[in-house]
N, C-alpha and C positions, 0 to 999 in steps of 0.2 A: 485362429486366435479365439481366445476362451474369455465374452464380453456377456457384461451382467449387468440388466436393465438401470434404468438413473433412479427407478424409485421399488427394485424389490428389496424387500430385505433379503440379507446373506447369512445365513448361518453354519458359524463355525466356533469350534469346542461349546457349542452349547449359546455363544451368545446373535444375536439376533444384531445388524447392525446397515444402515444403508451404504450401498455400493455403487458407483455410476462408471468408475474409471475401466478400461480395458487391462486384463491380467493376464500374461500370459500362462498356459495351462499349466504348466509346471510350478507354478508359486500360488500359495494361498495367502490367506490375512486373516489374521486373529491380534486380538487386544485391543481392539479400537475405543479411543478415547474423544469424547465429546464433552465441551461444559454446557447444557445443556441439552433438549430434547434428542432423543435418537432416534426418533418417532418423525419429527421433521428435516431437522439437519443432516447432514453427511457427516462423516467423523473428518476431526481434524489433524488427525494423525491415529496411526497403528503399525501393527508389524507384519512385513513383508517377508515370509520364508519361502523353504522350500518345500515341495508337497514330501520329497525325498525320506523317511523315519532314520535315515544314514546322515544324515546334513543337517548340521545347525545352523549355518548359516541363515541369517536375518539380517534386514534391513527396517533402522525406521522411519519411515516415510509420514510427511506432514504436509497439510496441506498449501501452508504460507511460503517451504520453501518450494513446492510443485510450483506454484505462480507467480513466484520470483527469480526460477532459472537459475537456483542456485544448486542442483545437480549438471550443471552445463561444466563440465572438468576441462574443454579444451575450449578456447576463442576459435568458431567455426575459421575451417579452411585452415587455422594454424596449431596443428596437433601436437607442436615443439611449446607452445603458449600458454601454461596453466593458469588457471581461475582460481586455484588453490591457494588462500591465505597462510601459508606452514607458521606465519608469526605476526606478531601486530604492524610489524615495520613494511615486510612484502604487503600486506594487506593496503594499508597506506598507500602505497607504491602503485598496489591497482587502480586506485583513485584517479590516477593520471592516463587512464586509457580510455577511448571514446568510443565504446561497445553501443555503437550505432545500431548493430543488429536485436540489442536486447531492447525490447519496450521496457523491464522496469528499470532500465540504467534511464531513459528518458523522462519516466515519474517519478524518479527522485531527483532528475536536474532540475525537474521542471518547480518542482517543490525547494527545492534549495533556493534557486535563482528567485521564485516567488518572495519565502522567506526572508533573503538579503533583502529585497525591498519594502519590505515590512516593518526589516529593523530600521531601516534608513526613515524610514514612514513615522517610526517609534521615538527617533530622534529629535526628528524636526517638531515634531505633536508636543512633546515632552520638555524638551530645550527650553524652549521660553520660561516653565515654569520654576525651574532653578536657576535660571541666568536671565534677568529682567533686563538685561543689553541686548539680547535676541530677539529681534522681531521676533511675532506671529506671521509665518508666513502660509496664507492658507491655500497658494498656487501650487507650494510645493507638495503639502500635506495632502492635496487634493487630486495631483498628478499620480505622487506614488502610490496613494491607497488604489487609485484607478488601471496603474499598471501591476500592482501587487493583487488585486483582486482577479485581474485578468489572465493574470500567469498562473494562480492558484486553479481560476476556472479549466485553463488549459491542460494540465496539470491530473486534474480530475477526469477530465475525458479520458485522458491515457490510461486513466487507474481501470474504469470499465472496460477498455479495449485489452488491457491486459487479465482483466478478468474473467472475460470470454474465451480469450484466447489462449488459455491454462494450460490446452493441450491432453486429450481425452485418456490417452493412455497414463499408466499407471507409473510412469519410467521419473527423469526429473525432467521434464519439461525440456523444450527446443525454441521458446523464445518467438522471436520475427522474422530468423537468418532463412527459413521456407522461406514467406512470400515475399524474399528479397533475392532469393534462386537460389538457395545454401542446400545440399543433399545433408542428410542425416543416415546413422544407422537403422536400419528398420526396426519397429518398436517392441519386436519380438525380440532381438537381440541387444534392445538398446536397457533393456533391464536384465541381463546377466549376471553371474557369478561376479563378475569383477564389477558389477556396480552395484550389487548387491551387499557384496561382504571386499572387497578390494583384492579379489581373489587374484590369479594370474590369468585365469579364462574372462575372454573376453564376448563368449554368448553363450545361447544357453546350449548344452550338450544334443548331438542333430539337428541343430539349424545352422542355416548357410549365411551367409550374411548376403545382406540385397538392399537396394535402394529402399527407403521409405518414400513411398508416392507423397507429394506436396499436398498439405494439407491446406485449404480455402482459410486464407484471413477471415477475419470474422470480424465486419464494421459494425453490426448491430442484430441481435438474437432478441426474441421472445420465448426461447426457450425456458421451460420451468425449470428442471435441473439448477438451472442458478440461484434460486431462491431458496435452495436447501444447501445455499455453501456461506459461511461465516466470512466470506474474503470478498464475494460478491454483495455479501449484502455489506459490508463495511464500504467498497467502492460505491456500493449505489447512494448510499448516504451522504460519504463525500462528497458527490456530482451533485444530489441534490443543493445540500448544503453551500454548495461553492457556485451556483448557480444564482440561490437568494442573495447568497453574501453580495457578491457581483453589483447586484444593483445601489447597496451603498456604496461601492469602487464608483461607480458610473456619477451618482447623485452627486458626490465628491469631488467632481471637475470643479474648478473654480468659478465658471462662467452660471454653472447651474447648484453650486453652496451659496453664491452670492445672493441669489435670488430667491431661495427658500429659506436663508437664515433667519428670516423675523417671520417668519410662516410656519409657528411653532405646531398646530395639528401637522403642516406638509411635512416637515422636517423630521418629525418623532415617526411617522407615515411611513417612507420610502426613502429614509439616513438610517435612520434608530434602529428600527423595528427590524430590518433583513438582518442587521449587525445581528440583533437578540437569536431570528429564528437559525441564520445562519452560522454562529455560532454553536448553537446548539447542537446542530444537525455535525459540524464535525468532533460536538464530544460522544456524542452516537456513534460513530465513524471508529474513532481512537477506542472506545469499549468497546465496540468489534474486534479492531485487532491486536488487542493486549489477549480478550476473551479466545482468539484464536488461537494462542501459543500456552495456553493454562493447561490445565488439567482438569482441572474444579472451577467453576466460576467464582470461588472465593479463596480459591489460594493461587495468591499472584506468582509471576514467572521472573523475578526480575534479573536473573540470568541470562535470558532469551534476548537475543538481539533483537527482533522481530517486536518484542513487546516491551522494550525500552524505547523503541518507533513511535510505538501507539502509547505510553505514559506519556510521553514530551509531548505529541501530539494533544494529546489530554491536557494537559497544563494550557499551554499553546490556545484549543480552545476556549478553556473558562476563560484566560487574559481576552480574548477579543467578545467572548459575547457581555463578560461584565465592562467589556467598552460600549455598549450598543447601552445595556441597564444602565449605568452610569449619565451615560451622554443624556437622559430624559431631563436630568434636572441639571445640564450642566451650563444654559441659561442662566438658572437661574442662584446657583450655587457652585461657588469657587471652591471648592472641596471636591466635588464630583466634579469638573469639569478636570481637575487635578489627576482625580483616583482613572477617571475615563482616559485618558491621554496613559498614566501611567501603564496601564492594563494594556493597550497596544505594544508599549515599549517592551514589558518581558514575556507580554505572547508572542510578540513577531523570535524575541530568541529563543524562546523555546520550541519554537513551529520550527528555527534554524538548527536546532540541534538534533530534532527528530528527523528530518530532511536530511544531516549530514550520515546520520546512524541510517539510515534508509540508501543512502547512496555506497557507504561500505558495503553495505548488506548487499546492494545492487552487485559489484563486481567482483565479488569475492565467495566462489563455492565452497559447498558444506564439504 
């Protein structure tokens, strides 16, 4: 097999472009597309042909659906079972299957189920201020933000583990069904004609088909290679971000809001201030992965499933970190304490809608 360093450049028809993934000898790549440096980055999508001057077959391969598993065409072990959305309704339909073996089917449950209690989070925060019959209830407010910030935390791990775990060769990815004892095609044959171009051949012409040796999960890498990919650096931002965040989840118990509510330095300290940084760090996150499915960094994609993820995302963000900006004065002004409360309410749905577009995306091959 025909493998090319994570950080030489590759050149073909003349242009110059970084390469890390395994190809097998018989296909090249040309056209690679990056919004941003090419110099740093890996491309985020290009075109996979054949070396063949008789063959036009091409494929285009990107790198958000490689580590999304959305080249997975069969549910391992059930080859009668496609992953293929032919319509909006089948798609739907896959919704209701519980692809345990895919890690991003579990970072976008994990993100969904977060979400739902965000909104619920959004409710209770919000409620009182249009129905003055509603308690302030600040046990509730204070539980959900705590198990909504913790499922986001969770959520975020899986994003890294899935982003390590991409899968080296250049095919569409294989997901977690390995280190759960799933056999695959060997990866020589697992980018063929027919997953190339949807040919009838199902590898590449003189190779045999054979087991692909189990590839080692991967719980934690310092490898560099991942800092020149647009999908890992969007997940690492996440984790970071949801990690600050976390601590106003935590601060937000009601045993310990109690105790810092009139401790206006504590409370802007380690309530306010995570909401700010930690916000932020997921609109970072969401301009990762809108910027992953572009072309140009200023011409948007809003086509792209992928980056109607990362726009909601984006919204989703600004709602909660101008909850955090808000909250400073919301002591001491009913206006802000208003607009704070609101901003959770249509973050937590928009963070729900991005999370649902992420979880079709999850079980539904290109």
């Amino acid at each position: 097999m025909e493998k090319s360093s994570q950080s030489v450049a590759v050149t073909e028809n003349g242009t110059e472009h970084r390469w890390h993934y395994d190809l097998d000898p018989s296909l090249t790549t040309h056209s690679p597309n990056n919004p941003f440096s090419a110099q740093f980055l890996h491309p985020t999508s290009l075109v996979i042909a054949r070396k063949d001057p008789n063959s036009d077959e091409e494929f285009l391969w990107n790198s958000r659906d490689h580590r999304k598993n959305r080249h997975v065409k069969y549910t391992p072990n059930q080859d009668n079972k496609s992953r293929h959305g032919s319509s909006l309704l089948v798609g739907l339909g896959h919704m209701f299957r519980i692809e345990y073996w895919n890690v991003s089917w579990w970072v976008a449950m994990s993100f969904t189920l977060g979400s739902v209690v965000w909104v619920i989070n959004g409710f209770y925060s919000f409620l009182p201020f249009v129905d003055a019959s509603v308690a302030d209830s600040i046990s509730a407010i204070g539980w959900s933000a705590w198990i909504g910030a913790t499922v986001f935390e969770f959520g975020s791990i899986l994003g890294m583990l899935e982003a390590w775990n991409r899968g080296d060769t250049a095919n569409f990815g294989w997901g977690v069904q390995n280190a759960l004892g799933y056999d695959s095609s060997d990866a020589e044959t697992s980018l063929g004609v027919n997953d190339a171009a949807d040919s009838s051949s199902g590898s590449v012409p003189g190779k045999e088909e054979k087991s692909k040796p189990k590839r080692k999960w991967i719980w934690f890498s310092t490898d560099p290679k991942y800092w020149h990919e647009m999908g890992f650096l969007a997940a690492f931002a996440q984790f970071w971000a949801a990690t600050i965040f976390w601590i106003s989840g935590f601060t937000a118990l009601p045993s310990i809001q109690n105790t810092i509510m009139t401790e206006t330095g504590v409370l802007d300290g380690v309530f306010w201030t995570p909401q700010v940084i930690g916000g932020t760090g997921f609109i970072i996150s969401a301009t990762f992965i809108m910027l992953e499915t572009q072309k140009k960094w200023y011409i948007l994609n809003p086509m792209s499933l992928g980056w109607q993820v990362g726009v909601w995302n984006f919204i989703g963000a600004i709602g909660f970190m101008l909850c955090g900006a808000l909250g400073y004065a919301a002591q001491v002004s009913t206006k802000a304490s208003y607009q704070s409360s609101l901003c959770t309410f249509w973050g937590g749905w928009a963070f729900l809608i991005g999370s649902v577009l992420q979880w079709y995306e999850a079980v539904n091959s290109v």
